[in-house]
C-alpha positions as CSV (number, residue, x, y, z in Angstrom):
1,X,-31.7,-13.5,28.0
2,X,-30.3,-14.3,24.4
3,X,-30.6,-10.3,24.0
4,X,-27.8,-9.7,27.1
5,X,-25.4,-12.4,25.7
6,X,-25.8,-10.6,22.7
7,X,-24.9,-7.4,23.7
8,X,-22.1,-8.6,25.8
9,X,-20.2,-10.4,23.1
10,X,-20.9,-7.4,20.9
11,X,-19.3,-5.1,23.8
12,X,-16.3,-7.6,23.9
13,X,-16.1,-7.1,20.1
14,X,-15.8,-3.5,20.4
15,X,-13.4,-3.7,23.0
16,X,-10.8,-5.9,21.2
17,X,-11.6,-3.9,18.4
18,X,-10.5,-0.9,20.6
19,X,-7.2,-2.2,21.9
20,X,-6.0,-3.9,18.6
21,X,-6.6,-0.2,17.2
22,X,-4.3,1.1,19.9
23,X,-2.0,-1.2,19.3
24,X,-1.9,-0.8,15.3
25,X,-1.6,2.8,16.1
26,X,1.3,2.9,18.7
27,X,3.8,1.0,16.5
28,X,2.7,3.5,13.8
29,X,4.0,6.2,16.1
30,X,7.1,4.3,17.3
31,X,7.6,3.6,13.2
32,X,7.6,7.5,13.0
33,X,9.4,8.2,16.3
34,X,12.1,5.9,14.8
35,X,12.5,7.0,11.4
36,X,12.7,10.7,12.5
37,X,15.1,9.7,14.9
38,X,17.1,8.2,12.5
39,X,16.9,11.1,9.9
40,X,18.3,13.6,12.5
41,X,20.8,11.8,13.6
42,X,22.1,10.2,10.2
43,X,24.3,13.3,9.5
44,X,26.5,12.7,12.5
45,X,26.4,8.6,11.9
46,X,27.4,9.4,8.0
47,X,30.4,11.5,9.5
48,X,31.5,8.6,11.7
49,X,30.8,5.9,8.8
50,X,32.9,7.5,6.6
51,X,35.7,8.4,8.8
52,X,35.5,4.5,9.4
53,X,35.5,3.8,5.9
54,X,38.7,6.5,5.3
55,X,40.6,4.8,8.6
56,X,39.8,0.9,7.1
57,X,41.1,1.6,3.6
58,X,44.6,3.5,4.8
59,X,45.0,0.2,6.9
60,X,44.7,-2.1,4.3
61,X,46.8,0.0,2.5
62,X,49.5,-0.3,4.8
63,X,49.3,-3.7,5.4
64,X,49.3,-4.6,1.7
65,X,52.4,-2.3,1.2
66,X,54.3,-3.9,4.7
67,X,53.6,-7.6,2.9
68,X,55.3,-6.0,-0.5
69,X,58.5,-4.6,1.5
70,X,58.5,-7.4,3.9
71,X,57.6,-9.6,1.6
């Protein structure tokens, strides 16, 4: 009797054991999935970021020389 209980909460053991493994492992490979992602498609977002960047500074630039005419 104390045998089977035994085994049983061993076999539970294992299979938390089992599914807390899958989990670990999954966001590994969702880490991974992301971070390849994000290196393939960082070219293009470093085009647009720094076309952003170019576009905010010419603005600023106009609006501090429309203050000094206007001004």
């Amino acid at each position: 009797m104390q045998d089977q209980r035994i085994e049983k909460l061993v076999a539970v053991a294992i299979n938390i054991t089992k599914v807390l493994a899958v989990i670990y492992f999954g966001t590994i490979e969702v880490f991974k999935i992301g971070k390849s992602l994000y290196m393939k498609l960082d070219p293009e977002f470093g085009t647009s970021r720094r076309w952003a960047s170019q576009t905010f500074s010419s603005l600023k630039k106009q609006q501090a020389n429309q203050k000094l005419v206007g001004g």
